[in-house]
N, C-alpha and C positions, 0 to 999 in steps of 0.2 A: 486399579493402578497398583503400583508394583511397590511392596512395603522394605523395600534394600533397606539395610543400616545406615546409617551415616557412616562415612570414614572419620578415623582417627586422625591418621594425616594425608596431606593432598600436598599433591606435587604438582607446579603449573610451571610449564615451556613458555615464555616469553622472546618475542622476536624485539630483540633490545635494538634493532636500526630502523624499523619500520617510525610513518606519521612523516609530519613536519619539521617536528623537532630532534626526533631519535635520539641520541642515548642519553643527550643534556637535560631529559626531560622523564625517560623509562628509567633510568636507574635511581636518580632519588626516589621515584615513588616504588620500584622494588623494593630498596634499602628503609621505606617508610613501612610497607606492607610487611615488611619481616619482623619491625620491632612492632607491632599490634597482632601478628599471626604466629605466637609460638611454637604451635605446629606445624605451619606451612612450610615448603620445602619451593627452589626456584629451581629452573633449568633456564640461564641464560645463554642466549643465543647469537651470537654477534662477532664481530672482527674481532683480531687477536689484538690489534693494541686496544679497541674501546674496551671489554672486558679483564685489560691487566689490572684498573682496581679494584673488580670484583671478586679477584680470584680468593680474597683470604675472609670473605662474608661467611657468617658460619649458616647453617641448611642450604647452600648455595655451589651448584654445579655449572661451568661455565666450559659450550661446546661452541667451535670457531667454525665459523663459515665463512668463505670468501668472497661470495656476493649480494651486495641489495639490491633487493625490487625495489625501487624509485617509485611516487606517488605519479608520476608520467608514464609510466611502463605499461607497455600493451600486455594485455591477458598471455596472447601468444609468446611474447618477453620471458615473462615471467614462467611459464610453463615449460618452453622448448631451448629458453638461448642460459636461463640463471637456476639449471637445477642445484645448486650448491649457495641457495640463494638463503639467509637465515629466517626470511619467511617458511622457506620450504623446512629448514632443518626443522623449524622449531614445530610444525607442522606435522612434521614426520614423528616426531618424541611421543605422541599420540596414539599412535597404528601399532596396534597390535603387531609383536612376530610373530613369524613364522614357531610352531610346536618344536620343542626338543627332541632330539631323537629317540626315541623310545616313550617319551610322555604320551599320555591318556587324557591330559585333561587341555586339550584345545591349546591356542594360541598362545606365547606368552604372552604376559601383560606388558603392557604399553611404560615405556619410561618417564611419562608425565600424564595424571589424569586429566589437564583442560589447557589448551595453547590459547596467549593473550597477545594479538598484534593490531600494532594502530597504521597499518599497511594500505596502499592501495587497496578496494574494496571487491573490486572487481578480480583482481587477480588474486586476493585471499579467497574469494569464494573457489574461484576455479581451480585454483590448486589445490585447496584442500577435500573442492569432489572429487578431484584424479586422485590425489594421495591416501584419501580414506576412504571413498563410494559411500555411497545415499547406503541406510539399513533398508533389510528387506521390508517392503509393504510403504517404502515412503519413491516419491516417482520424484520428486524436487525438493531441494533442501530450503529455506527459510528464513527470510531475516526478523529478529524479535527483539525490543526494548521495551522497556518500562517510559511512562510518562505519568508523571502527579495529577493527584486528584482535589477536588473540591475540599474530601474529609483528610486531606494528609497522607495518600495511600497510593497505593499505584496501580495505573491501568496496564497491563501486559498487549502489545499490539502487534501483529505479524498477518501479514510479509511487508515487511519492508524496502522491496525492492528489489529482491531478488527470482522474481517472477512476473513480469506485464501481465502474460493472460493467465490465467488458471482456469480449470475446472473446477466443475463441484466435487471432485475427490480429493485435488487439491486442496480445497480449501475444509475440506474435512479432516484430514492430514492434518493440515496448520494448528487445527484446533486443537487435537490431541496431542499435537506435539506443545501446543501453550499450555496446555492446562499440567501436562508434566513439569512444566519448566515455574510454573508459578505452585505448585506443590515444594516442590522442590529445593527451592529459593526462597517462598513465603511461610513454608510450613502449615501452604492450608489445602486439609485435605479432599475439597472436591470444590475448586474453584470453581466460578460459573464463566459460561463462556458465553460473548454474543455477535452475533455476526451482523455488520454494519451495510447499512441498508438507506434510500432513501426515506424510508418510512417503518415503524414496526406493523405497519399491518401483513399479513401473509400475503396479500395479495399485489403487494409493493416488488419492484425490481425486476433484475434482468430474469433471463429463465435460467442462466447460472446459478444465481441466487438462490430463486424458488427452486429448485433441486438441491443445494448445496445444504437449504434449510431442513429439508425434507429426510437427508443424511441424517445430521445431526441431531436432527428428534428421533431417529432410530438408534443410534447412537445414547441417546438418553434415554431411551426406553430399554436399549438392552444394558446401561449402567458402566458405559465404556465413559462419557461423562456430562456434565451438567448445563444445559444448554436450557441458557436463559432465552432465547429469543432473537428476532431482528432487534438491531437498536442505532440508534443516529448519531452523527459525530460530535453533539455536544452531549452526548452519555458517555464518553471516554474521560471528560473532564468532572462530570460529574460521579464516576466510578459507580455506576449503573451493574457493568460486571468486570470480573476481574480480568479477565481475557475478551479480546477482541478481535473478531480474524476478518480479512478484510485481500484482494490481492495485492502484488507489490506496486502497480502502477498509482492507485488509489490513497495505498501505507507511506509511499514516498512523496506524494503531491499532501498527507495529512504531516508528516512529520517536517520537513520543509515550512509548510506554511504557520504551522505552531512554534518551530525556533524566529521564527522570521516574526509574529507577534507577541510573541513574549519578548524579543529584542526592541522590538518598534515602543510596547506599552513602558519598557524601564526607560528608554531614550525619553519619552513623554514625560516620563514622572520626575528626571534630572532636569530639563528643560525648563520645568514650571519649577520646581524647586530651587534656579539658579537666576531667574528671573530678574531679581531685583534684592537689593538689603532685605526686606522685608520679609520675602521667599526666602531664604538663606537663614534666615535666623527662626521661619520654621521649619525649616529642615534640619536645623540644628536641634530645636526639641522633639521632633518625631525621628529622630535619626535612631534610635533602637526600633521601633516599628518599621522603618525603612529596610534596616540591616535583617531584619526576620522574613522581609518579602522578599528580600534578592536571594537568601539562601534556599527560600520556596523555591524561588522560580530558577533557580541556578543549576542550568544544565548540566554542570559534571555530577552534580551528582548523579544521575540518571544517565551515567556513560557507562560502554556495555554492553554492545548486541549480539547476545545468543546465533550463531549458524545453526541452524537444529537440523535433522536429518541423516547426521551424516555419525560414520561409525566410530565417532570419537567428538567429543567436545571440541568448542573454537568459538573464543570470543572476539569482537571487531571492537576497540577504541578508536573513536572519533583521531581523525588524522590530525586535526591542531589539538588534541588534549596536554594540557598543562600536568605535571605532577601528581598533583590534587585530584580531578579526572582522569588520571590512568592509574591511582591508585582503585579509584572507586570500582574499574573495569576489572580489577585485579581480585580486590573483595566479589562481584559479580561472580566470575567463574570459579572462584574458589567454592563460594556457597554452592553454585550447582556441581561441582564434583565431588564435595563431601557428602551432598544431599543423594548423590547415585541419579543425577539429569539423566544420563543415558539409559541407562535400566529401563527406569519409569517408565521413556520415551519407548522403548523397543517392549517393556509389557505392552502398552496403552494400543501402539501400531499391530501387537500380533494379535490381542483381542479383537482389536474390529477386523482384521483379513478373515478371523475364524468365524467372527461371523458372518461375514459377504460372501464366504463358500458355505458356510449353511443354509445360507438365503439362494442363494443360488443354486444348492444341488437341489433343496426344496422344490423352487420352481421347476425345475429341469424332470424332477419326478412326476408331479404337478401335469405339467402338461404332458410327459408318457402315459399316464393314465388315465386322464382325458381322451388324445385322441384311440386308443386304446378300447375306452367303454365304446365309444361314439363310433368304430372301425364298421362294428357289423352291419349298423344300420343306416350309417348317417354316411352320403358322398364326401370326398375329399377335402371339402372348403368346408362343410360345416363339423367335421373333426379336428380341423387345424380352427377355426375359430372356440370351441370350445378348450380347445388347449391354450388357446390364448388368454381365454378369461381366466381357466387354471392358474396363469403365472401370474395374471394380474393380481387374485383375488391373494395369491404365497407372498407376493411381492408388498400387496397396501396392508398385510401386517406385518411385517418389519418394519414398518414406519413408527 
């Protein structure tokens, strides 16, 4: 994995109209993230009158767009009828320019290293694959969030929805792109990863699975990175490993049903606690141990979801985040663009292509020389079956 510097300072594009709430809700927690990020720098992105009190914030650049994408707005909306939409702007603050005239050294740099919108989810994905495209060696971009653990900690979990079916290359992909993203952001240097599974035995799951596994222990054995095993969905809670890849259909039926019981189990524990005088007056003496489990289980903190794949940072805040929670999303992309997320990701992605064309031209010589020996004496079918075992035999050491 790719050992980039941190940056000094980071600059983040914000789409100050996107969510529920829009700018009533993104600008104090900008104007909050600036006085705890001294070196942070903001690109906001919004209509020219919501932006006039922001114009005199100091680290603070404020660029006018004239349309929002509405949390109602079709993909197609959002793409084709509102390009001047300050999703899109803030979006674009991102993408690399085009080289100067005469320069040598590749692309300019992008005007903001990670864009923060609490937009429509669907049409941020999609716009921001048309406006920045997947990096080379990634076929679908990702969605990734943190979820708490038993010991205080966090599970990293992706795709969260932004893939129904995958493949097992997809979901090899995901993996390398988590374990960047949890490097990166946690500062630990060879996260473990696991892939969720009805069972951890090998012999558990679909045949996507059983391949996607089978990836990943080559992947660990060539030190691309650390691949714990199958593991089950109460090892996410118990942070069994740090990363968990799993596909979107699966990621979004588990993160759903985890807000929806941690909502269910604090409604139970108000309930009982309002019960009667007597419940009330212990909930008046455990009310410090009360105030310690809501802040556990208190999902802004844990708002923030990584789009990985794609050739520029993009983070998603939940569309009702309060303040409080879009500052959190704010801290989130910040860490991964000081931390060099992207880098990491496009080392981690170009090491495993170089070796799946090693693995491959191997085989591919492999069985030339197979049918080859076997030409002079052996008929047709039993030279091409020899070649086959050739690739077989190139192919189950990479595993």
């Amino acid at each position: 994995m790719s050992s980039a510097q941190p940056l000094d300072t980071v600059r983040l594009s914000v789409d100050v109209m996107g969510g529920d709430h829009g700018p009533s809700v993104i600008l104090p927690a900008c104007r909050s993230f600036l006085g705890r990020q001294p070196k942070a720098e903001l690109i906001l992105v919004g209509t020219e009158l919501v932006l006039a009190t922001a114009r005199t914030w100091p680290r603070t650049t404020c660029v006018v767009a004239s349309e929002v994408v509405t949390m109602d707005d079709s993909v197609e909306v959002a793409l084709r009828k509102k390009r001047d939409s300050s999703m899109r702007v803030a979006i674009t603050q991102v993408k690399a320019g085009p080289a100067e005239e005469g320069a040598s050294a590749g692309p300019a740099a992008p005007a903001a290293h990670a864009c923060v919108s609490a937009g429509n989810t669907g049409a941020l994905m999609a716009v921001a694959r048309y406006v920045l495209k997947t990096l080379d060696g990634i076929d679908r971009p990702a969605i990734a969030t943190v979820v708490p653990t038993q010991a205080d900690g966090y599970t990293t979990v992706l795709d969260l929805g932004a893939n129904v079916d995958c493949s097992a290359e997809h979901l090899l992909q995901f993996a390398l792109m988590g374990s960047a993203l949890v490097t990166a952001t946690q500062s630990k240097a060879q996260p473990t990863v696991g892939l969720l599974n009805i069972g951890q035995e090998a012999i558990k799951g679909s045949e996507v699975i059983k391949e996607a596994a089978e990836r990943l222990r080559a992947a660990h054995a060539a030190g691309h990175l650390n691949f714990h095993g199958n593991v089950e969905g109460n090892d996410i809670y118990k942070g069994t490993t740090d990363v968990v890849v799993c596909d979107g259909f699966v990621g979004n039926v588990l993160l759903k049903t985890s807000e929806g019981l941690a909502a269910m189990l604090t409604q139970f524990i108000k309930q009982e606690f309002t019960r009667n005088a007597y419940s009330k007056l212990a909930a008046l003496i455990a009310l410090p141990v009360l105030n310690h489990f809501k802040r556990r289980v208190d999902h802004r903190r844990y708002n923030g979801a990584a789009l990985l794949g794609l050739r520029g940072l993009v983070f998603k805040s939940h569309g009702s985040a309060d303040a409080y929670a879009f500052e959190h999303a704010l801290r989130r992309a910040h860490d991964a663009a000081r931390n060099q997320l992207l880098q990491r990701v496009e080392a981690g992605i170009a090491a495993a292509v170089a070796q799946a064309a090693a693995a491959s031209v191997a085989a591919s010589a492999a069985v030339d020389a197979a049918v080859t020996a076997a030409a002079p004496d052996a008929p047709a079918p039993a030279a091409l079956a020899a070649g086959v075992s050739a690739a077989a035999a190139v192919a189950s050491g990479t595993r």
